[in-house]
VOKE-296929 format. One record per residue (C-alpha): x, y, z. Coordinates in Angstrom, 3 decimals, padded with zeros to 6 digits. Example, Ala and Ser with C-alpha at 12.3 -4.5 7.8 and 13.67 -1.06 7.14 Angstrom:
! residues 2
SITE       px       py       pz
SITE  012.300 -004.500  007.800
SITE  013.670 -001.060  007.140
END
This chain:
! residues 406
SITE       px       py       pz
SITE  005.291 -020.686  014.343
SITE  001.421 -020.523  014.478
SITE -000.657 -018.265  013.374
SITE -002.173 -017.274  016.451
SITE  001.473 -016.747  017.392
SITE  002.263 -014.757  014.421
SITE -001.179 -012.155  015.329
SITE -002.754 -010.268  017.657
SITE -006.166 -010.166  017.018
SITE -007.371 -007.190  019.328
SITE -010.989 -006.708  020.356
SITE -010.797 -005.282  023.578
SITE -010.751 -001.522  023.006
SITE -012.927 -000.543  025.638
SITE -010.644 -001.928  028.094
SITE -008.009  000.318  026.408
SITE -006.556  001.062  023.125
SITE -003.327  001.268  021.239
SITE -001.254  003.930  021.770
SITE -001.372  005.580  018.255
SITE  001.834  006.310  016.022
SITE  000.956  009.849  015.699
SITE  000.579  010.316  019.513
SITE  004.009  009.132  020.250
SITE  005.308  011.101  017.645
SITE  003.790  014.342  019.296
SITE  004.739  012.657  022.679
SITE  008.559  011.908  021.931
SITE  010.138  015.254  022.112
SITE  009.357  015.690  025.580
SITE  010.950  013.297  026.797
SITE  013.753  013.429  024.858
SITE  014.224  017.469  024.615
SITE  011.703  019.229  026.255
SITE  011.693  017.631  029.325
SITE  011.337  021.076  032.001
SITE  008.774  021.978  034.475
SITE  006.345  024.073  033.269
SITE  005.941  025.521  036.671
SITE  009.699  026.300  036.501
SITE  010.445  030.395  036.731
SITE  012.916  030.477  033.665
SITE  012.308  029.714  030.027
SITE  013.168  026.166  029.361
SITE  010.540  025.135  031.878
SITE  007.764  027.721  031.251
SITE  007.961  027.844  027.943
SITE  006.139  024.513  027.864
SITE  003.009  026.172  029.036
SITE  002.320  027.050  025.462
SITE  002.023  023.394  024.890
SITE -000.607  022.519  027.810
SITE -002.624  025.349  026.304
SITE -002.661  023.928  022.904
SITE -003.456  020.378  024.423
SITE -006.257  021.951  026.493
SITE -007.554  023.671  023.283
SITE -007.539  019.869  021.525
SITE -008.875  018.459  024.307
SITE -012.256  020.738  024.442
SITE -012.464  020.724  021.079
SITE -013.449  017.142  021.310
SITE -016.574  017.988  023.673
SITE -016.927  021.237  022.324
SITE -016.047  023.241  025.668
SITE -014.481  025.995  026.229
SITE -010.241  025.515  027.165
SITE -010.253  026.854  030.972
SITE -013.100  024.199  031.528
SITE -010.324  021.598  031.393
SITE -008.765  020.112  034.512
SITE -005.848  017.490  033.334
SITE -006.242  014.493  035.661
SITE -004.460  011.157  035.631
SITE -007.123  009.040  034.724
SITE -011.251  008.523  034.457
SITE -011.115  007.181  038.444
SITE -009.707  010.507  039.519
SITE -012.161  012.571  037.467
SITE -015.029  010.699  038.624
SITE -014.214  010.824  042.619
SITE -013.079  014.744  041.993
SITE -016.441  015.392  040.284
SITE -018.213  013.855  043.382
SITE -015.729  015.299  046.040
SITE -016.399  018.582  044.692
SITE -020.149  018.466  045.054
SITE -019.775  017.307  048.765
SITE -017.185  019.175  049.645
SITE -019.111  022.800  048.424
SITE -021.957  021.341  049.501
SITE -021.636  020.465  053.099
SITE -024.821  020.303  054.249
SITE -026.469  017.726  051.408
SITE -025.141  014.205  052.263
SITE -027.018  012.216  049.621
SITE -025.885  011.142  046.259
SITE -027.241  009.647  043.293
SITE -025.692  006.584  040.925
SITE -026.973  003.963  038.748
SITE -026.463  000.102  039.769
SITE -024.081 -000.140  036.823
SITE -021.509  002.513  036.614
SITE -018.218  001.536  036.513
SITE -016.285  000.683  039.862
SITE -014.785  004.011  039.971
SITE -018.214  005.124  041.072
SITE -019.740  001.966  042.609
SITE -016.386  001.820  044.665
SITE -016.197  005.046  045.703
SITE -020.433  005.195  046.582
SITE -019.575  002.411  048.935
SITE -016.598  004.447  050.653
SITE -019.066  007.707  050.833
SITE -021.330  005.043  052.488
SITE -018.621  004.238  055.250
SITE -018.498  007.848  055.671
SITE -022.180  008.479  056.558
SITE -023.598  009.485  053.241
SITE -026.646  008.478  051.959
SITE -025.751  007.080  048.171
SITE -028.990  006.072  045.735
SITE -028.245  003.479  043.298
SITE -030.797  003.279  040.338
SITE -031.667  000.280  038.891
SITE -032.016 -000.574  035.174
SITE -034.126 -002.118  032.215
SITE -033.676 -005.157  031.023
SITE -032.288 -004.136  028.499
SITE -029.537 -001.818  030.152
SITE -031.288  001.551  029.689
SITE -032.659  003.652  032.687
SITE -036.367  005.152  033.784
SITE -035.961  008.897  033.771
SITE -038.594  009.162  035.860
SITE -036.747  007.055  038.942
SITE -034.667  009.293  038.845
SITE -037.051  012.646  039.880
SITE -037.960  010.125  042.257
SITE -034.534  010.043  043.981
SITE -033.958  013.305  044.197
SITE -034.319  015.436  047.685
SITE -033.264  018.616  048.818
SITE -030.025  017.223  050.335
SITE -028.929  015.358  046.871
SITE -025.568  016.957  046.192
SITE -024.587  015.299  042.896
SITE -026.216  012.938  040.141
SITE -023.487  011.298  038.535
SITE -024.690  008.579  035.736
SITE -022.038  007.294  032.381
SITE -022.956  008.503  029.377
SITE -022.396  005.077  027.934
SITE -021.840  001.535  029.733
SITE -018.334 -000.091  029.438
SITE -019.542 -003.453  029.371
SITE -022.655 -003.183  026.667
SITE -022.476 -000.223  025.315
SITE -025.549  000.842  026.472
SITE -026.411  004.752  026.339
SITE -028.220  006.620  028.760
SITE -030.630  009.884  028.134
SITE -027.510  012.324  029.221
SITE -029.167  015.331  028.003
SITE -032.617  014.716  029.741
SITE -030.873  013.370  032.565
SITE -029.177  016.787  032.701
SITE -032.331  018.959  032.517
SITE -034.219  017.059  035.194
SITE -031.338  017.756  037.618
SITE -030.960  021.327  036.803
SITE -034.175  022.163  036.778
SITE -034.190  020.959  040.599
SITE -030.635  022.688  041.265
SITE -028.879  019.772  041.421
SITE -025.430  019.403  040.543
SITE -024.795  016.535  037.185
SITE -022.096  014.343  035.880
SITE -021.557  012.099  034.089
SITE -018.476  009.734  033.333
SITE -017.977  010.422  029.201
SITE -014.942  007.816  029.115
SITE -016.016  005.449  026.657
SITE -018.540  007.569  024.726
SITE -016.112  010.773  023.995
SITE -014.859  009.886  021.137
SITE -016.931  007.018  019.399
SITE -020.550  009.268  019.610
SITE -021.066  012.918  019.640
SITE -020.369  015.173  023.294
SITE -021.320  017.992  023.122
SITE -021.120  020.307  026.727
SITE -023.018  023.157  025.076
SITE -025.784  020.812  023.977
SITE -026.282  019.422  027.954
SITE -027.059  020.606  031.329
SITE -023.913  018.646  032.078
SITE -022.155  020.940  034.930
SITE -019.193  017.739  035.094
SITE -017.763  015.286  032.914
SITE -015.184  012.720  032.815
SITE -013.070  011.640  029.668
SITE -009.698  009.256  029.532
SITE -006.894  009.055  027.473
SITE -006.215  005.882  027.270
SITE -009.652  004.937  025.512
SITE -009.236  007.067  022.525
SITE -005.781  006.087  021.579
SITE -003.495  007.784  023.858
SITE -001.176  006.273  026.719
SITE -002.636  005.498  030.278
SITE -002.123  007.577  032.755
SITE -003.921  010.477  031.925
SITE -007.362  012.312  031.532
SITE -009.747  015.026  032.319
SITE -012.596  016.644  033.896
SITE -015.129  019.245  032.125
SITE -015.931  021.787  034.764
SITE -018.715  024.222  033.456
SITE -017.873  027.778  033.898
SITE -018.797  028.601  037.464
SITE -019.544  025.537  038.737
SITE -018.614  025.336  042.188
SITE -015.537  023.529  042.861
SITE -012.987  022.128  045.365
SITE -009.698  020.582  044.598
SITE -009.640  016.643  044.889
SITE -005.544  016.790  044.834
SITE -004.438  019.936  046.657
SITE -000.392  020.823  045.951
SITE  001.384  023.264  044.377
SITE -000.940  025.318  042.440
SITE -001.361  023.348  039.025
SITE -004.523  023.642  036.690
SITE -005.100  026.882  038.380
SITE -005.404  025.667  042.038
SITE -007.687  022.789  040.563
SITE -005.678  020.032  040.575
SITE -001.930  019.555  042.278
SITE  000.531  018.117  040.881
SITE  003.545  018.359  038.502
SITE  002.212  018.685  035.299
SITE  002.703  015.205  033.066
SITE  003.784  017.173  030.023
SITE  004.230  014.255  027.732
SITE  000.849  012.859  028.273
SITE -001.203  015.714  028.013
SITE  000.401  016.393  024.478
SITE -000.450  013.011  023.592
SITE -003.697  013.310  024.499
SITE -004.178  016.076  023.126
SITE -002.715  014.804  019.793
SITE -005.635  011.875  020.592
SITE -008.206  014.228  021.134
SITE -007.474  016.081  017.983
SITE -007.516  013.125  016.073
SITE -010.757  011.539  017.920
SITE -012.786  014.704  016.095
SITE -011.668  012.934  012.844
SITE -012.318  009.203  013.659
SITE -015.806  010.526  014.829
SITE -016.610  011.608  010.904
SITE -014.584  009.311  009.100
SITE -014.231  006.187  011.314
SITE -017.514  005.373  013.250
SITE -019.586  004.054  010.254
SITE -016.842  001.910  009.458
SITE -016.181  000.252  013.198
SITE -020.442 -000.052  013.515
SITE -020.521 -002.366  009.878
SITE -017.836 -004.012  011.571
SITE -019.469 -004.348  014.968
SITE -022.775 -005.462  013.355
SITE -020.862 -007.941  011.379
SITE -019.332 -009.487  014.359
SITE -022.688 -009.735  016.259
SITE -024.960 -011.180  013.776
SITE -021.809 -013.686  012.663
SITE -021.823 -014.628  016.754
SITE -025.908 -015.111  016.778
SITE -025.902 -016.737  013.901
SITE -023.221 -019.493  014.031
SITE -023.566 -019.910  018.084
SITE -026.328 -021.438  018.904
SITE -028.203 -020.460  022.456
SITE -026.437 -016.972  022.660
SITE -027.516 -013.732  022.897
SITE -026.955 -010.523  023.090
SITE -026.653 -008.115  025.939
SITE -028.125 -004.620  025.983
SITE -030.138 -002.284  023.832
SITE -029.610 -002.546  019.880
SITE -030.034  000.734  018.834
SITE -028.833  003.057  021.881
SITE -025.252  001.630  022.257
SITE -021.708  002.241  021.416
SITE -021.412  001.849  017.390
SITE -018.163 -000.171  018.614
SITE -019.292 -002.994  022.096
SITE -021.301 -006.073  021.582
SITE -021.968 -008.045  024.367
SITE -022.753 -011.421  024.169
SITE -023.778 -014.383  026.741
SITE -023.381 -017.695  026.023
SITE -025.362 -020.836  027.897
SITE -023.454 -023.236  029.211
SITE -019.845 -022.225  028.972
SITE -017.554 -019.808  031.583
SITE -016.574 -016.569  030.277
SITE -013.217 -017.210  031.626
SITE -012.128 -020.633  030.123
SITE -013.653 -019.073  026.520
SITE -011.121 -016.270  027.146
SITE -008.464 -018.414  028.156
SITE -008.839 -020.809  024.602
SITE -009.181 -017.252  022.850
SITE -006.153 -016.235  023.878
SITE -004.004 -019.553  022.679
SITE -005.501 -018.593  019.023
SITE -004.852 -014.857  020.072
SITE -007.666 -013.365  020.458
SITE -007.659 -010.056  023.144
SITE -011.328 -009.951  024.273
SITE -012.860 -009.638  027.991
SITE -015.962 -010.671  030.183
SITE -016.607 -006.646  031.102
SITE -013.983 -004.135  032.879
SITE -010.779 -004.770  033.070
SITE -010.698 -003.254  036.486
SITE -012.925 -006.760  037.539
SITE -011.302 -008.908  035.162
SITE -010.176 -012.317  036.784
SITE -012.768 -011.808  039.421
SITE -015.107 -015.124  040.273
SITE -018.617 -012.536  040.625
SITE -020.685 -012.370  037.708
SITE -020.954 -008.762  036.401
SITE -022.603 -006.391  038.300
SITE -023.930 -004.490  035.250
SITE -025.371 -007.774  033.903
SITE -027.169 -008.875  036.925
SITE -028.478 -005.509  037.429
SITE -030.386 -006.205  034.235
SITE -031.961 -008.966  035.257
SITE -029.430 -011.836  034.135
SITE -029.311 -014.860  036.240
SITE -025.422 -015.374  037.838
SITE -025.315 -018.538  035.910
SITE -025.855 -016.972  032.355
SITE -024.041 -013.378  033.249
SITE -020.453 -015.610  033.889
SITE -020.914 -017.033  030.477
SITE -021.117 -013.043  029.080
SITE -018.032 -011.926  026.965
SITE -017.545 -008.465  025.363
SITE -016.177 -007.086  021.938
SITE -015.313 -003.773  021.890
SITE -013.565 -002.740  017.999
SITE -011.314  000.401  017.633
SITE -010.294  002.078  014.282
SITE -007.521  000.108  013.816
SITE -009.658 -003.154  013.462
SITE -009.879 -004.634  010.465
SITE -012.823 -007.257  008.618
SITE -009.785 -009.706  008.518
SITE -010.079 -009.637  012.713
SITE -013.891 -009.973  012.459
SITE -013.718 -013.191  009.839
SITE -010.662 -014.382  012.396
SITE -013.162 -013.964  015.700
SITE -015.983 -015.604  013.814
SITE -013.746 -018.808  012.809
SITE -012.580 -019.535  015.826
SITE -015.053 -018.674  018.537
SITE -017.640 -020.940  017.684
SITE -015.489 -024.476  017.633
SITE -014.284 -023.058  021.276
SITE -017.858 -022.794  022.356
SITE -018.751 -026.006  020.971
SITE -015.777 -028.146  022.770
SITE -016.648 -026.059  026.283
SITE -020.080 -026.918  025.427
SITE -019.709 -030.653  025.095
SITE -017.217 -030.671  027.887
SITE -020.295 -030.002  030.039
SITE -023.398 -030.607  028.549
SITE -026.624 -029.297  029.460
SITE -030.361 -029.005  028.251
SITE -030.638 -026.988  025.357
SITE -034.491 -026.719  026.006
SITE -033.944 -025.149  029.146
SITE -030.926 -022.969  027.799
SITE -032.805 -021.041  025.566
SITE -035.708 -020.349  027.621
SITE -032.706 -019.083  029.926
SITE -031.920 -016.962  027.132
SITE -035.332 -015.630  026.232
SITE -035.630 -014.712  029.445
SITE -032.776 -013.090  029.499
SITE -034.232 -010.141  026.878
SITE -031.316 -011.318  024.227
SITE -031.868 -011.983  020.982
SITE -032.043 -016.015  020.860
SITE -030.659 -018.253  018.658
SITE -032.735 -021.752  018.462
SITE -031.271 -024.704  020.084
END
């Protein structure tokens, strides 16, 4: 057997993360002996409620908010359209929302839907180095703009935006703010009682608990309207039969995700950093994609002339290597990224982008096994179809990456 059949060498934790032994520990018993309803009128149902309170408590601990500001959903997507929703729908008469040009598709996909629908949806550009003008964003906003809604941090570089200013501008002019938290809660400090942040989105299965489940901060008296209307759950919030199982396990992940943040994140950034500058220096022509400094101490993103991201990822995977071109809700699609090109990257160069993303249960041994074998894959795609080096790294330069010589 080989040895890339013998590992899994996994670098794709923004796309999602392993489940982790402790959270299927905590999950196990309900669905094995405390498998009721909570909504159930006699004991062996309600008595779960006690649970869902003490998940609800984990779960705000982790963004320090207060437990009746949590709303249980099944995922980031559903947080982010209920945050919206919710604006619109107590808002009737402002029709105009604004978005940045590279959220993720549960936003971009659901602005073009609103668009269908009559709204008017503003999509802010971006740097090119990923981050955002501030002051576009007074700009944008009119008396009819209903919601800002802009990530925290990108989930194909990493990149962070200003949340906090963000925040202030929009409540200073009464406007309604989220943001989508999902890859930053957890790997850099949230803090709700730091922000202006009325909304914001987190998901389980990015901070080492199953899919299938997540949540949306609603600050106390915040207007809002249920996205999911059914029986009553999350206090007429949110319908639906409560996913017991999952919500312990994320809040097992939550409570755990506090820890990782103090005794973790150093550790997966050395590791990060080691990866990158082991990429830019043995890979000629590459580059790397996004601010240095304001990013995710876990995602590089790198772009490599001459090569698809696609067949790299395919020869990655024989030696097994997990890693991705951007989100895995685009993955095996022929467009170059959106969040790439909206920094300026030519199509050409963004389809040559992959991403590493490292989670705490990555190791140096997965870095030195990434750095062995990526750059004789780049080299054989490379040679495969030659081009002008020359011309490649003035692609590159232009690009705003830091350049290795040809």
């Amino acid at each position: 057997m080989s040895e890339a059949e013998n590992r899994t060498c996994y670098l794709d934790n923004n796309a999602t993360t392993r489940v982790a032994p402790e959270v299927v520990e905590a999950m196990t018993p309900y669905f094995t002996e405390n498998w009721g309803n909570p909504s159930a009128a006699y004991g062996f149902g309600n008595r779960l409620h006690k649970d869902l309170d003490q998940a609800r408590e984990q779960v705000a601990a982790l963004i320090n908010a207060e437990p009746q500001e949590i709303i249980f959903t099944s995922c980031g997507t559903e947080s982010n359209n209920s945050a919206i929703h919710a604006a619109l729908i107590t808002q009737p008469n402002k029709r105009h929302v604004i978005t940045t040009k590279v959220e993720h598709a549960a936003n971009i996909a659901y602005g073009a839907q609103l668009q269908k629908q009559g709204y008017e949806v503003t999509y802010l550009p971006v740097e090119p180095d990923g981050s955002i003008d501030l002051h576009l964003l007074e700009l944008a906003i009119r008396p009819d703009t209903a919601i800002v809604s802009m990530m925290w941090a990108n989930n194909e570089t990493g990149v962070l935006f200003p949340i906090h200013e963000a925040a202030a501008i929009c409540r200073s002019k009464g406007v309604p703010f989220h943001t989508d938290a999902v890859q930053a809660a957890g790997k850099v400090d949230v803090d709700v009682k730091l922000s202006e942040v009325d909304m914001l989105s987190i998901s389980g299965h990015k901070l080492n608990a199953p899919k299938g489940v997540g949540a949306l901060f609603v600050k106390r008296r915040t207007p809002y309207e249920s996205f999911i209307t059914g029986g009553g759950q999350e206090r007429g919030r949110r319908g639906g039969t409560y996913n017991v199982p999952y919500i312990v396990g994320f809040g097992k992940a939550a409570e755990m995700g506090v820890i990782h943040l103090t005794r973790d994140i150093h550790r997966v950034r050395t590791l990060r950093d080691k990866l990158e500058q082991g990429i830019l220096n043995q890979i000629k022509v590459s580059c790397r994609n996004g601010s240095h400094d304001a990013r995710l101490p876990n995602t590089c993103n790198v772009c490599f002339h001459g090569v698809e991201a696609e067949a790299v990822l395919l020869m990655l995977d024989r030696e097994g290597i997990c890693a991705s071109s951007g989100s895995a809700c685009k993955t095996g699609s022929i467009e170059p990224s959106h969040v790439l090109t909206a920094m300026g990257l030519k199509p050409s160069l963004a389809r040559g982008a992959l991403r590493f993303s490292l989670g705490v249960y990555n190791t140096e041994e997965d870095v030195d096994y990434l750095l062995e074998k990526l750059p004789p894959i780049i080299n054989k795609l490379r040679a495969e179809t030659p081009g002008d080096g020359e011309d490649a790294a003035v692609a590159v330069a232009n690009a705003g990456g830091a350049v290795v010589s040809a």
